[in-house]
C-alpha positions in Angstrom: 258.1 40.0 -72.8 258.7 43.6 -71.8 260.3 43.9 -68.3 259.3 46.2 -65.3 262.4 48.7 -66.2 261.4 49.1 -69.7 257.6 50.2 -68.9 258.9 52.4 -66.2 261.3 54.0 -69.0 258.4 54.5 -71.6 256.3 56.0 -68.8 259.2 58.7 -67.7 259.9 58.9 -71.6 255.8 59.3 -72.0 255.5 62.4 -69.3 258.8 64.1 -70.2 257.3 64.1 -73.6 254.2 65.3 -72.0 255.7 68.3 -69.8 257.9 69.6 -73.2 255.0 69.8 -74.9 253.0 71.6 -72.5 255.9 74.3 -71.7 256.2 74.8 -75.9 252.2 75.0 -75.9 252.4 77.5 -72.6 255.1 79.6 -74.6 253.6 79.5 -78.0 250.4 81.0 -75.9 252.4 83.7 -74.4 254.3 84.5 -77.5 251.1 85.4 -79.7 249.9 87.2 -76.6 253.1 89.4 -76.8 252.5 89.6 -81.0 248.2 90.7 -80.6 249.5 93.3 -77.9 252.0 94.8 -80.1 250.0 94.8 -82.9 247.1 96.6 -80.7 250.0 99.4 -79.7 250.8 99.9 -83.0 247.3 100.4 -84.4 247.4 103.2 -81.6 250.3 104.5 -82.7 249.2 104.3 -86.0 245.8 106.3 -85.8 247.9 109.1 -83.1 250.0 109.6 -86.2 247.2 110.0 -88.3 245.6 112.5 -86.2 248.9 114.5 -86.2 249.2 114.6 -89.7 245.5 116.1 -89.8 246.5 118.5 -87.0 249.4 119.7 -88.6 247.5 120.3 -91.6 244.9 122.6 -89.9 247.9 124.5 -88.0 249.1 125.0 -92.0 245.5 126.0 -93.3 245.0 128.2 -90.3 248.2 130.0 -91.2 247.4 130.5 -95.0 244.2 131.9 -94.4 245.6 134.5 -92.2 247.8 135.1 -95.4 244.6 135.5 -97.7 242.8 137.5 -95.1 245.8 139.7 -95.2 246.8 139.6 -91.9 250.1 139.3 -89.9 252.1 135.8 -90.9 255.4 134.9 -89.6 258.2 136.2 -92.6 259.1 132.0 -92.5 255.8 131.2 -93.6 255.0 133.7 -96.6 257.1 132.1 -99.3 255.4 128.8 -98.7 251.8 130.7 -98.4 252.5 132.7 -101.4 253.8 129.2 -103.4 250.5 127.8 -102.5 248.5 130.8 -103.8 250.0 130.4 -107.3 248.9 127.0 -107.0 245.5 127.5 -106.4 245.4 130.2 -109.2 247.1 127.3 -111.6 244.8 124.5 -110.6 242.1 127.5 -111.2 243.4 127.8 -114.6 243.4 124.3 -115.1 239.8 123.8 -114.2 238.9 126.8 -116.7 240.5 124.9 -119.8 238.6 121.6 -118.4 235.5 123.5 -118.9 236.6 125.1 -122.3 237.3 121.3 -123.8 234.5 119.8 -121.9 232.1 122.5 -123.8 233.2 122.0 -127.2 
């Protein structure tokens, strides 16, 4: 036989049960909210940084080809521009004994 007091106590046990499930669901909602707009922020932060890295590399190339046209470049800048010149004249080098192996 199960008494009035016990059903009562299964039926408070029932909706407790109930709410602490809802308030882990409600915050396991909010939490992957928190994680997708984090993830969205750093995808934007992610393709900014991309496009810096392209800009600074155009401020670069800008730079050495003033160098090759021979005009005025900052004194800071000509070691690294005059580096890169006897790299291109390497990798030009290079390229020519490609050909020379490729043709025999």
């Amino acid at each position: 036989m199960i008494w009035k007091g016990e059903c009562v106590m299964a039926a408070e046990f029932w909706d407790d049960l109930g709410r602490k499930i809802t308030g882990a669901a409600e915050r396991i909602e909010k939490k992957t909210e928190e994680i997708a707009e984090i993830a969205k922020l750093k995808k934007q932060i992610y393709s900014l940084e991309r496009k810096m890295e392209r800009d600074y590399a155009q401020i670069g190339k800008m730079v050495y080809d003033r160098f090759l046209e021979k005009k005025e470049v900052d004194e800071e800048f000509l070691e690294l521009c005059e580096g890169l010149a006897q790299e291109e004249i390497l990798i030009d080098q290079y390229n020519g004994e490609i050909d020379q192996l490729k043709a025999k």
